[in-house]
C-alpha positions, 0 to 999 in steps of 0.5 A: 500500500505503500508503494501504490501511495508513493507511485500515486503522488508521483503521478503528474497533474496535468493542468496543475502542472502547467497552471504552477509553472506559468503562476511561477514564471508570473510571479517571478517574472522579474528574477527569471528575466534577470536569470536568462536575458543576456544569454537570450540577447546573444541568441537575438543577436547572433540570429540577427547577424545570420538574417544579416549574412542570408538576407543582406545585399549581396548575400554573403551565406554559402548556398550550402549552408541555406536550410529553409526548415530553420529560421533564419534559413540556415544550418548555422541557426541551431548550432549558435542557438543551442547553446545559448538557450541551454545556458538559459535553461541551466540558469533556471533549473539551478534556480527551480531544482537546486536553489543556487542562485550562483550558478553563471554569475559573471565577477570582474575585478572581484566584483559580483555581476548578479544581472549578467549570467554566463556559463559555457561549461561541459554540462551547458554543452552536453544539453546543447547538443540534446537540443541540436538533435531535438532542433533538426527533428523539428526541422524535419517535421517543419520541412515535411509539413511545407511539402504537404501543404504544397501538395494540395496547394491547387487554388483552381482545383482546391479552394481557399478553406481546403487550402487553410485546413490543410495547414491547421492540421498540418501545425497541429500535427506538428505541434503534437509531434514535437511534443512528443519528442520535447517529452523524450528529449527535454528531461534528458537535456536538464538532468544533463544540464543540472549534472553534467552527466546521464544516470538512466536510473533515476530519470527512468524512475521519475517518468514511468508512468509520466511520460503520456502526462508529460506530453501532455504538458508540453502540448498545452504549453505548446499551444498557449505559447503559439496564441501569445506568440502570434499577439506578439507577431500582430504588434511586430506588424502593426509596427513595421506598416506603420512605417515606411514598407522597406524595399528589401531586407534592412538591418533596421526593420529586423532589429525592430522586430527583434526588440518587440520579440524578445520579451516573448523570447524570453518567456519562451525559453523561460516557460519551457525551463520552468515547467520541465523544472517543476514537473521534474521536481514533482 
């Protein structure tokens, strides 16, 4: 009986899941936005600079490096992403899971840095590379779903709702998909960002019988972050029409753009860190 108890609390809630970390993140907000802004700066920034050497006059990004499943369209998106983002995640889960409050702080000339985290270590690297492998399976599905829709694209044969269902199922197929995969691939990336190494044991031991209710998790969260995210874009637009239309690609617009998106940058990475922080924990 009581082992039937213990698996029983170990049992994932899933809206309570979900509805403790984004309360968390709320309440929070100011601490994890401290936490993590300068490593999510560096990410807008370098995905900047790769808009500036793929789009920019004259194109200045190898043809063999173009890949139109990322974004910017390059192979070289998540290979400087990764690891900026699981820096942000070990910054959060060392906040969330072991109470350091320590962990990135940059010191110059004996002078503590709290606002600027900063971590490039072997445990940051072993988690970059879990989402390097979960960014190009996103890719995949990313591409595969471009080409579905392409297929029935046929506006003489095909109308215009056909057409707009085609592509709600194709993103909700997507978002499902990848789900699953971030309910593989997410709690191995923070026990290797929290450790530095992979013991299969206790992970396998947290998620059995969890790993449905994982996925579920990640599927709301998918989702209510997709609805924020297209407010954000509408503000983005609204913006940029507002002004001049640009001609072709200007540094200008994109570092706009930049700058209305990163607050939902920031939440992002947050609300994934966090919530995979407190479904680990419970």
């Amino acid at each position: 009986m009581e082992l039937v108890q213990r698996v029983f609390l170990k049992r994932l809630r899933v809206f309570r899941t979900l509805v403790v970390a984004l309360g968390y993140c709320a309440r929070n907000a100011g601490h994890l936005f401290v936490l993590v802004w300068f490593a999510c700066a560096l990410n807008s920034a370098c995905r900047t600079g790769l808009e500036w050497l793929v789009y920019g006059f004259p194109p200045r990004m190898p043809p063999s490096l173009i890949f139109h499943g990322f974004d910017p369209p390059t192979w070289l998106t998540p290979v400087l992403s990764a690891p900026l983002v699981a820096m942000a995640w070990a910054f959060v889960l060392s906040d969330i899971c072991d109470r350091n409050p320590n962990r990135g702080v940059i010191a110059v000339f004996g002078h503590r840095l709290d606002w600027i985290r900063f971590e490039l270590s072997r445990p940051v690297l072993f988690g970059a590379s879990i989402f390097l492998v979960t960014a190009l399976l996103d890719s995949i599905v990313q591409v595969t779903e471009l080409r579905m829709l392409l297929a029935v694209y046929d506006p003489p044969e095909n109308p215009e709702f056909v057409i707009n269902l085609a592509a709600l199922f194709g993103s909700m197929l997507r978002t499902v998909l990848l789900s699953l995969v971030a309910a593989w691939t997410y709690p191995v990336a923070a026990q290797a960002l929290r450790m530095g190494k992979l013991d299969r044991a206790p992970l396998a031991g947290d998620l059995r019988g969890n790993r449905q209710r994982l996925w579920a998790i990640f599927f709301f969260l998918n989702v209510a972050l997709a609805l924020f995210g297209a407010l954000f874009r509408l503000a983005a637009d609204w913006i940029l029409e507002s002004s001049d239309p640009p001609i072709s690609w200007t540094l200008r617009d994109t570092t706009i753009r930049r700058v209305i998106e990163f607050p939902f940058d920031v939440l992002w990475i947050v609300a994934w860190a966090a919530t995979t922080a407190i479904a680990m924990k419970a």
